[in-house]
C-alpha positions in Angstrom: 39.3 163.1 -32.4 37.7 163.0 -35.8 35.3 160.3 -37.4 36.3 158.3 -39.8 34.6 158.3 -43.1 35.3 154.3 -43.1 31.8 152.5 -42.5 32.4 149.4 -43.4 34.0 146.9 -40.6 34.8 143.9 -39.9 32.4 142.6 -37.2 29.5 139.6 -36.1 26.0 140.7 -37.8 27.8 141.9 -40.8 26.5 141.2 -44.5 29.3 139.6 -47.0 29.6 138.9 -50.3 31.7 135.9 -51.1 33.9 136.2 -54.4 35.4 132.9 -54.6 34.8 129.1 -54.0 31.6 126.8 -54.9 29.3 129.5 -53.5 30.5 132.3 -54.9 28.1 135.5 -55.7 25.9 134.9 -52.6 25.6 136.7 -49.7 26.6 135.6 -46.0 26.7 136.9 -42.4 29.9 137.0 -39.7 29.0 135.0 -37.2 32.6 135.0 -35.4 35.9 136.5 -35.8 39.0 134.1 -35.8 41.7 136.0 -36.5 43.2 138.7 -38.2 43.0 136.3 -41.6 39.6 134.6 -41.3 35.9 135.0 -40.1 33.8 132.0 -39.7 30.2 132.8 -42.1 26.9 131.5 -42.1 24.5 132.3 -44.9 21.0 129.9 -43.5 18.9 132.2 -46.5 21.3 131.4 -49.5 22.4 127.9 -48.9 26.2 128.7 -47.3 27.0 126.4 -44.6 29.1 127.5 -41.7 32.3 127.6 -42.3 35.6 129.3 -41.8 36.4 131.6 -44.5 39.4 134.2 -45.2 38.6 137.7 -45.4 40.4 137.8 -48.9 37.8 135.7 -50.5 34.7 138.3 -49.0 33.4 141.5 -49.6 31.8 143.5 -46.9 28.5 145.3 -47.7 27.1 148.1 -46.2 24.3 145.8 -44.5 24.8 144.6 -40.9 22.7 142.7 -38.3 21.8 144.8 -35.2 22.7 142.9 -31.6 24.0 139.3 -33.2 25.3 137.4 -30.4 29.2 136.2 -31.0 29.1 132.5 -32.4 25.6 133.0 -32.9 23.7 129.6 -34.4 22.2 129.2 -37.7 18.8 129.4 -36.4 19.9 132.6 -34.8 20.8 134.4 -37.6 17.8 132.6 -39.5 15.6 134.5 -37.2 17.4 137.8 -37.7 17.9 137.6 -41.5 14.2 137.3 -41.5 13.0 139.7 -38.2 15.2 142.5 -40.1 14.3 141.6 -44.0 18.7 141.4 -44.5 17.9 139.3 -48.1 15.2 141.8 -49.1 17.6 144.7 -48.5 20.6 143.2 -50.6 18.0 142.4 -53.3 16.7 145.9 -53.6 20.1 147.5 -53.6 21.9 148.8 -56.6 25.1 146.3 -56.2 22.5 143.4 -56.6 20.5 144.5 -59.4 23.9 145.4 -61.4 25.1 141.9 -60.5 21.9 140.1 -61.1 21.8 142.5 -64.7 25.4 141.5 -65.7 24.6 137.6 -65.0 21.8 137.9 -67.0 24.2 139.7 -69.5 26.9 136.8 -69.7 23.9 133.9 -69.2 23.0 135.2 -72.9 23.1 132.7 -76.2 24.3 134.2 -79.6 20.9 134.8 -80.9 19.8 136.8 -77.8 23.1 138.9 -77.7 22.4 139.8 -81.2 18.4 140.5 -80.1 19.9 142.7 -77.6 22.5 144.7 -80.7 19.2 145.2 -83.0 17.1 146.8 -79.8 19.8 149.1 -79.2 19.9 150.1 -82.5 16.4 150.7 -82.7 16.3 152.8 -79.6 19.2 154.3 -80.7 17.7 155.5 -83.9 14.5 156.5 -82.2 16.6 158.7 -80.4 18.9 159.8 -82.8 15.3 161.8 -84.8 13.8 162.9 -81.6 16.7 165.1 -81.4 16.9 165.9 -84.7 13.6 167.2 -84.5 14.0 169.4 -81.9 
């Protein structure tokens, strides 16, 4: 039998992203499997309650708690999150940053977008002779 190239599953200890809803953008963890459909999350770090939530509406990351307990309690996975430095990890990962980078991007007022255009033009130019020089 041959692995499979597929690392990312469905399972308690296991990192999401929630793309919908009032706390969309933050991260939670799988504390229980319902069904086939729906997962019930807990996110004690990022201010998600508990709460049953379709699999449609999450995005699994690469990150997983090691040895969470099914139907583990918040102060549980508290204790984990923090033992294993879960928040930290998402943080310094590249899907973060570009998120964090494109909020940033779209939190922008007019003035600052067009701060942003001149910059680019600057560097642009600065680049632009440094290779005509050479």
């Amino acid at each position: 039998m041959t692995d499979s190239t597929f690392k990312r599953f469905v399972e308690v200890g296991r990192v999401v992203l929630l793309k919908s809803g009032p706390f969309a953008g933050k991260i939670a963890v799988i504390a229980e499997i319902i069904d086939h459909n729906r997962a019930i999350i807990d996110g004690p770090t990022t201010g998600v309650p508990r709460q049953s939530f379709p699999y449609r509406h999450l995005t699994l990351t690469p990150i997983a708690l090691t040895k969470l307990p099914r139907g583990a309690g918040s102060g549980v996975i508290l204790k984990q999150l923090d033992k294993e430095g879960t928040v930290a990890k998402w943080e310094s990962s590249t899907w973060a940053k570009k998120r964090a980078a494109m909020e940033k991007r779209r939190s922008l007022n007019d003035f600052e977008r067009f701060s942003v255009m001149v910059a680019k033009k600057q560097r642009r130019d600065v680049v632009r002779k440094s290779l005509a020089k050479a």
